[in-house]
N, CA, C and O atoms as CSV, one atom per row, in Angstrom:
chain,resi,resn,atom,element,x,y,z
A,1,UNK,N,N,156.029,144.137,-11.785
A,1,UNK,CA,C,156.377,142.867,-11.149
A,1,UNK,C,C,155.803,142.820,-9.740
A,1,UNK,O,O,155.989,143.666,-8.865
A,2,UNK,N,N,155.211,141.914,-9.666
A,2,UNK,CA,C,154.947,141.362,-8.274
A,2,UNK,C,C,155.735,141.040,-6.962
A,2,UNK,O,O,156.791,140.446,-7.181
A,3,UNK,N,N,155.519,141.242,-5.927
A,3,UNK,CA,C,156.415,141.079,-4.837
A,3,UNK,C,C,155.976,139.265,-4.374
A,3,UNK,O,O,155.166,138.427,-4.769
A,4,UNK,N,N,156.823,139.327,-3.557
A,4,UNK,CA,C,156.456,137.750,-2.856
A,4,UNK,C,C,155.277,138.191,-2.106
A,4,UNK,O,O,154.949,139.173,-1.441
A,5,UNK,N,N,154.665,136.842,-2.553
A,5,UNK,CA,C,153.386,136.260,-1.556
A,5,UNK,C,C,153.615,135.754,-0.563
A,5,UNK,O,O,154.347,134.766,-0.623
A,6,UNK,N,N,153.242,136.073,0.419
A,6,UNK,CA,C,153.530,135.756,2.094
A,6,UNK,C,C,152.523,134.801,2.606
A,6,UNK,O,O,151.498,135.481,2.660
A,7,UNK,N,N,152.325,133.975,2.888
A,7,UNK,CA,C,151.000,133.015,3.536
A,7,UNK,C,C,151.025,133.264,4.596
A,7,UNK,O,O,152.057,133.646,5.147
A,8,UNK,N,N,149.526,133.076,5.399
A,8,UNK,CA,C,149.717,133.138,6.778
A,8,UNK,C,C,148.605,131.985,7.264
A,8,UNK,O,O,147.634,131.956,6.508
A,9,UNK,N,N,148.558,131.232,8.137
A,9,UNK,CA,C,147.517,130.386,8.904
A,9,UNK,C,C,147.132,130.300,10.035
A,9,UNK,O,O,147.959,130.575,10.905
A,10,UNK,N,N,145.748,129.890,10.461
A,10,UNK,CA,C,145.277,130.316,11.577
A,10,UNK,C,C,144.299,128.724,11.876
A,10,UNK,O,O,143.430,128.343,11.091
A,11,UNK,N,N,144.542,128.246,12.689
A,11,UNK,CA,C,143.734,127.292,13.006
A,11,UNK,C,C,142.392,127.352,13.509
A,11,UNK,O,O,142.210,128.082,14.484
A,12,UNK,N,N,141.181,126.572,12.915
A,12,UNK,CA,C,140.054,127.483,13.341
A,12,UNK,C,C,139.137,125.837,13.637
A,12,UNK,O,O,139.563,124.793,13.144
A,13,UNK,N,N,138.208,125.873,14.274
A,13,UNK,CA,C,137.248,124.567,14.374
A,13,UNK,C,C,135.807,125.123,14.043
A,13,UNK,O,O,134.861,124.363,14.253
A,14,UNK,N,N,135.547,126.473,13.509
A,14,UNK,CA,C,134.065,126.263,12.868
A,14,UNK,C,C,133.736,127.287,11.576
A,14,UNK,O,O,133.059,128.284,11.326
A,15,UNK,N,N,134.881,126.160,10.784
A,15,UNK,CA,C,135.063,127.635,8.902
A,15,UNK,C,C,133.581,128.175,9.119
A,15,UNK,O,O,133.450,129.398,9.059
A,16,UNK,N,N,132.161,127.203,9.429
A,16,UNK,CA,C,131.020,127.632,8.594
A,16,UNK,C,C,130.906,129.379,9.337
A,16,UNK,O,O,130.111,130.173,8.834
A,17,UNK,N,N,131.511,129.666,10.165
A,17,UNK,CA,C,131.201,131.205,10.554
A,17,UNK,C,C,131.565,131.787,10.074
A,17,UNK,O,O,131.010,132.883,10.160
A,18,UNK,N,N,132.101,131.759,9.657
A,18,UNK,CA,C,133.293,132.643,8.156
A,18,UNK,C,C,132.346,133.184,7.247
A,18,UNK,O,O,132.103,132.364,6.361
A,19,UNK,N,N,131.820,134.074,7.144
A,19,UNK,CA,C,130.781,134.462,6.064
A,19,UNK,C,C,131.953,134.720,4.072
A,19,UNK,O,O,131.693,134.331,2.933
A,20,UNK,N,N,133.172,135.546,4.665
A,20,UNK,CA,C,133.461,136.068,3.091
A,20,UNK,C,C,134.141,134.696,2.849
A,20,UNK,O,O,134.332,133.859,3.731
A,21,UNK,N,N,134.587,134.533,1.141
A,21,UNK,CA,C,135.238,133.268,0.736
A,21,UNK,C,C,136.726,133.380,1.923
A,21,UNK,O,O,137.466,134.292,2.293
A,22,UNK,N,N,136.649,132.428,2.103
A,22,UNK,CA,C,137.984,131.798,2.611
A,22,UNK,C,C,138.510,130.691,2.182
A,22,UNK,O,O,137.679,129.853,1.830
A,23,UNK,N,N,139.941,130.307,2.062
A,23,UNK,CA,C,140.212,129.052,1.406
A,23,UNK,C,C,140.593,128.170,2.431
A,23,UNK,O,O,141.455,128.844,2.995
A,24,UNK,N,N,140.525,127.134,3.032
A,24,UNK,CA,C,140.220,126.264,4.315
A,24,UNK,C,C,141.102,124.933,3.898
A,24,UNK,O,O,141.219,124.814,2.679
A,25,UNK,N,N,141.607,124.130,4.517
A,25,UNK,CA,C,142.615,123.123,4.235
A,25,UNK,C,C,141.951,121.997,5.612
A,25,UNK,O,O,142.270,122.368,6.741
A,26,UNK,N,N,141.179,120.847,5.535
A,26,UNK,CA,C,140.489,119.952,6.576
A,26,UNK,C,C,142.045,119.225,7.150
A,26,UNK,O,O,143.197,119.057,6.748
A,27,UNK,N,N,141.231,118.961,8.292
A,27,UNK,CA,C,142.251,117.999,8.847
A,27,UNK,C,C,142.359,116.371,8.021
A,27,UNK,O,O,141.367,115.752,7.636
A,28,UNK,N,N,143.310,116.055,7.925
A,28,UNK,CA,C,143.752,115.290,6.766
A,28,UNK,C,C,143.625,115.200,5.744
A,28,UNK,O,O,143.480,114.176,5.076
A,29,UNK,N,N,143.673,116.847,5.256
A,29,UNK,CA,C,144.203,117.154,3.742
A,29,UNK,C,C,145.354,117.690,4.040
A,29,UNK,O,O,145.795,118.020,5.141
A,30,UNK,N,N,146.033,117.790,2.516
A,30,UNK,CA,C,147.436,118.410,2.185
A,30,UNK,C,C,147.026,119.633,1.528
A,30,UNK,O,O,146.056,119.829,0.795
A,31,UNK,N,N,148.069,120.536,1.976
A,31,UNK,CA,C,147.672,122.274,1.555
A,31,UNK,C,C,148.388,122.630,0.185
A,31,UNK,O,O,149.596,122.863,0.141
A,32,UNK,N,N,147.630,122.655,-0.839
A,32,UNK,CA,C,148.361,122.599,-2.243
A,32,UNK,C,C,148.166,123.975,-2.411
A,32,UNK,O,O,147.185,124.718,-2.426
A,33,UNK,N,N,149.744,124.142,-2.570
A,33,UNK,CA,C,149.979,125.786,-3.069
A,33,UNK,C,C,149.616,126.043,-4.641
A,33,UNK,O,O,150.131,127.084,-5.049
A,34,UNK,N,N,149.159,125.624,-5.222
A,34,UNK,CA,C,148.947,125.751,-6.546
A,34,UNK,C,C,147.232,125.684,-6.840
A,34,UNK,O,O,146.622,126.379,-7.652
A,35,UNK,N,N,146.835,124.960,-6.210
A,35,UNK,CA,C,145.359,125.210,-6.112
A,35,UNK,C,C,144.577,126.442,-5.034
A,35,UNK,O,O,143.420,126.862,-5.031
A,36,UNK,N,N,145.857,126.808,-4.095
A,36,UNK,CA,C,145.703,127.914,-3.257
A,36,UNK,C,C,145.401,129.255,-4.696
A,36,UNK,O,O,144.369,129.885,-4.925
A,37,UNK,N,N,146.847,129.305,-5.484
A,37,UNK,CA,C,147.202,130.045,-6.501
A,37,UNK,C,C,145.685,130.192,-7.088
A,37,UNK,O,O,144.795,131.039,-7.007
A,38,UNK,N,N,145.805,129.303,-7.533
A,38,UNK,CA,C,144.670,129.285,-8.470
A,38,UNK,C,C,143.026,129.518,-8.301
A,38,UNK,O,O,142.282,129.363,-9.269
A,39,UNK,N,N,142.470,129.945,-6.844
A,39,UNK,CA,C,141.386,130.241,-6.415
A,39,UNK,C,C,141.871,131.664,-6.147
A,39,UNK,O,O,140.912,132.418,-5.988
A,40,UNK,N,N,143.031,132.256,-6.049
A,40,UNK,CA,C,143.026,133.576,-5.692
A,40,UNK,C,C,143.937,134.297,-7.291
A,40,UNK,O,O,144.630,135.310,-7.193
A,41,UNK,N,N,143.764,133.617,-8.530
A,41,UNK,CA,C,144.086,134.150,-9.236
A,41,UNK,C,C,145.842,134.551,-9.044
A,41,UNK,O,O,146.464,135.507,-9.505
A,42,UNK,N,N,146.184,133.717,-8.413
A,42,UNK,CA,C,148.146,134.100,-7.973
A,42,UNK,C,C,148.926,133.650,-9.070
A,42,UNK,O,O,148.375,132.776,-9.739
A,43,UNK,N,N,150.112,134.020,-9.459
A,43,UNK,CA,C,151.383,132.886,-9.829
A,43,UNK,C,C,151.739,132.067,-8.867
A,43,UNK,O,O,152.282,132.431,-7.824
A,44,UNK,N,N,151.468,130.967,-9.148
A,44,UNK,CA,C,152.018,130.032,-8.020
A,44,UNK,C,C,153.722,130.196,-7.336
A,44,UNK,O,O,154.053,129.937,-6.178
A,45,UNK,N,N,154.605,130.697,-8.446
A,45,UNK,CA,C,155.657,130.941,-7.993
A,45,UNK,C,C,156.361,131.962,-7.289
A,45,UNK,O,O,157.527,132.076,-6.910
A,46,UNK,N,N,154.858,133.010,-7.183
A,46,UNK,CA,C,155.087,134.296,-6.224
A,46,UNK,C,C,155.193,133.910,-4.870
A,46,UNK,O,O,155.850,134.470,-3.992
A,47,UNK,N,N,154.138,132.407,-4.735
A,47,UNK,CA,C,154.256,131.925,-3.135
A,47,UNK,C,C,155.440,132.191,-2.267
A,47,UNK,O,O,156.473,132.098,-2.930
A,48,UNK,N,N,155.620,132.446,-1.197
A,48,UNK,CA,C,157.265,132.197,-0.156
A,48,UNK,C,C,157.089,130.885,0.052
A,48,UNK,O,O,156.152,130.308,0.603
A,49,UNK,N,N,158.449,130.298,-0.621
A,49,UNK,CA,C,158.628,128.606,-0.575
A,49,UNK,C,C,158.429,128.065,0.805
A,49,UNK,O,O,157.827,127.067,1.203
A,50,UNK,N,N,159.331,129.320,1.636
A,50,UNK,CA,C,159.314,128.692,3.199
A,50,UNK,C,C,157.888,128.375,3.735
A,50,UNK,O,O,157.616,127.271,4.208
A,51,UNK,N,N,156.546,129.893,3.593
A,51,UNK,CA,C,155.588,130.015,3.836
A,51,UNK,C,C,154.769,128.750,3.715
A,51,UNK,O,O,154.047,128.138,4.501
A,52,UNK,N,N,155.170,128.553,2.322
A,52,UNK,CA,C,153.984,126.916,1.840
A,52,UNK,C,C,154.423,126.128,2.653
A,52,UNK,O,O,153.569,125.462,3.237
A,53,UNK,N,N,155.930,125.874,3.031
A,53,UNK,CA,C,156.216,124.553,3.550
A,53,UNK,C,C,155.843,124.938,5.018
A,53,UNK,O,O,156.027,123.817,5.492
A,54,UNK,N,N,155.439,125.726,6.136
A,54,UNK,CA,C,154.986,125.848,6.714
A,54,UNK,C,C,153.416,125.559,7.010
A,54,UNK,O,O,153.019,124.953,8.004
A,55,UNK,N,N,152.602,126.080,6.006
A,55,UNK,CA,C,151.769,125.940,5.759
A,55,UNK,C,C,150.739,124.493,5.910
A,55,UNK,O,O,149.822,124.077,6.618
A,56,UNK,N,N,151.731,123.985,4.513
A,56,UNK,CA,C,151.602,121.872,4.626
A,56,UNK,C,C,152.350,121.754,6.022
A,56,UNK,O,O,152.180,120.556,6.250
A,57,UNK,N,N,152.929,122.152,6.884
A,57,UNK,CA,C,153.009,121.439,8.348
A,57,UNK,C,C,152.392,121.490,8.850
A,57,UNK,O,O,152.175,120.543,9.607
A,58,UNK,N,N,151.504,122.731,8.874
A,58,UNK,CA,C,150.561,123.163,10.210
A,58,UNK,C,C,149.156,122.347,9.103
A,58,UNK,O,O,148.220,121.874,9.747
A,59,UNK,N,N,149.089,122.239,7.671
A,59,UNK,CA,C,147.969,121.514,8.217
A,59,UNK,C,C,148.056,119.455,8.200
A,59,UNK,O,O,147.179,118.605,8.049
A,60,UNK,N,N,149.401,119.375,8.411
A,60,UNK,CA,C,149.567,118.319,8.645
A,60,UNK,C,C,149.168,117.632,10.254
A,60,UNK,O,O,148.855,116.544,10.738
A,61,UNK,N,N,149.412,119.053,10.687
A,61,UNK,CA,C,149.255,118.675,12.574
A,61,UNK,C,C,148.061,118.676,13.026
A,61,UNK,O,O,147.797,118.215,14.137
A,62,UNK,N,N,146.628,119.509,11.746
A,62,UNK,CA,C,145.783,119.729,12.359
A,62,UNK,C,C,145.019,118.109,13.020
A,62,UNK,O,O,145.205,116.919,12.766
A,63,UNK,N,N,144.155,118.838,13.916
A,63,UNK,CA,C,143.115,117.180,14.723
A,63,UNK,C,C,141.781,117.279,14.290
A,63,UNK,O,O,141.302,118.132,13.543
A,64,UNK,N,N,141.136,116.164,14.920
A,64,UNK,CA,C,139.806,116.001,14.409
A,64,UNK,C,C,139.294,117.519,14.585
A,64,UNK,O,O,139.654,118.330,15.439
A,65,UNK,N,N,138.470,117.666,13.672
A,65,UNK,CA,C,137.654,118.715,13.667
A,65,UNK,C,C,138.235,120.331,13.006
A,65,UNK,O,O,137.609,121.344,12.691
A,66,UNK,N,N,139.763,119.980,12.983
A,66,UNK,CA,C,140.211,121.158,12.965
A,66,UNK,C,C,140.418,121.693,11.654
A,66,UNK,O,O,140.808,120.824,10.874
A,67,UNK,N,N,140.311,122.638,11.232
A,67,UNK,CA,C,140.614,123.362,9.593
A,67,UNK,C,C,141.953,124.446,9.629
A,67,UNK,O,O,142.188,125.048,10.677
A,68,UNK,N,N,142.513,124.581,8.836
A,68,UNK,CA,C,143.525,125.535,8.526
A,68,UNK,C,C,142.701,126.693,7.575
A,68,UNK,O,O,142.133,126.471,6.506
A,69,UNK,N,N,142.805,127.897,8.240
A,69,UNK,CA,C,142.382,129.102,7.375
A,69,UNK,C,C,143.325,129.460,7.239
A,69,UNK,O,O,144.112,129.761,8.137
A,70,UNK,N,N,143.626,129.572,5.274
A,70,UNK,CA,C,144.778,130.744,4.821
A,70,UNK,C,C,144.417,131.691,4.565
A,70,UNK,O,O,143.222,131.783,4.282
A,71,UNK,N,N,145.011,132.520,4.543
A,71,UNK,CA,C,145.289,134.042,3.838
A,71,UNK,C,C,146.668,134.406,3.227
A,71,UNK,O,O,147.739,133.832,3.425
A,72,UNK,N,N,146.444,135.353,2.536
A,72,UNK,CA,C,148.183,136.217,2.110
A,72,UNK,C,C,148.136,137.365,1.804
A,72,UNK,O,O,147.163,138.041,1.473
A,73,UNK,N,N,149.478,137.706,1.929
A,73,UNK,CA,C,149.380,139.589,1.889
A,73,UNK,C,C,150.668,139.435,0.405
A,73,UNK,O,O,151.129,138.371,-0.011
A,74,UNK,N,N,150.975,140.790,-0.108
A,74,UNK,CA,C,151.829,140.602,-1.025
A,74,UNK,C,C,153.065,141.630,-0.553
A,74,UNK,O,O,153.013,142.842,-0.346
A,75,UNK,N,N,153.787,141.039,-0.492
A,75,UNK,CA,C,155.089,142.068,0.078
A,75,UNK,C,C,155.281,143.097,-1.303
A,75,UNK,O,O,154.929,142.778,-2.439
A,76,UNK,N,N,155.970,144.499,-0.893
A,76,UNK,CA,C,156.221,145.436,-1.931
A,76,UNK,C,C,157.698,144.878,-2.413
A,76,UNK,O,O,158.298,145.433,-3.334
């Protein structure tokens, strides 16, 4: 069994430097935890509920130009 998935975000203004895959959320998009899931091969329901809903805030706040970089770690 899997532990919870932890999200984490980082606000960034230039993804294209990012050389490895990263999954990126634009300013005025919504951060779908299930399509997150699903590019990293996850159960969507391993997500931390709180984490996602954090997540869709911060990239609700982002501004012009700005991107949300996720990541996640998996708790034991």
């Amino acid at each position: 069994m899997m532990g919870t998935i932890n999200l984490t975000c980082t606000v960034v203004t230039d993804p294209d430097s990012f050389v490895a895959f990263q999954y990126y959320v634009k300013a005025g998009e919504v951060f779908d935890a299930k399509a997150y899931a699903n590019a990293y091969k996850l159960n969507r329901n391993d997500l931390d509920a709180d984490d996602v809903r954090a997540t869709q805030d911060a990239a609700a706040k982002l501004g012009a130009g700005e991107c949300l970089m996720v990541s996640h770690s998996i708790a034991a």
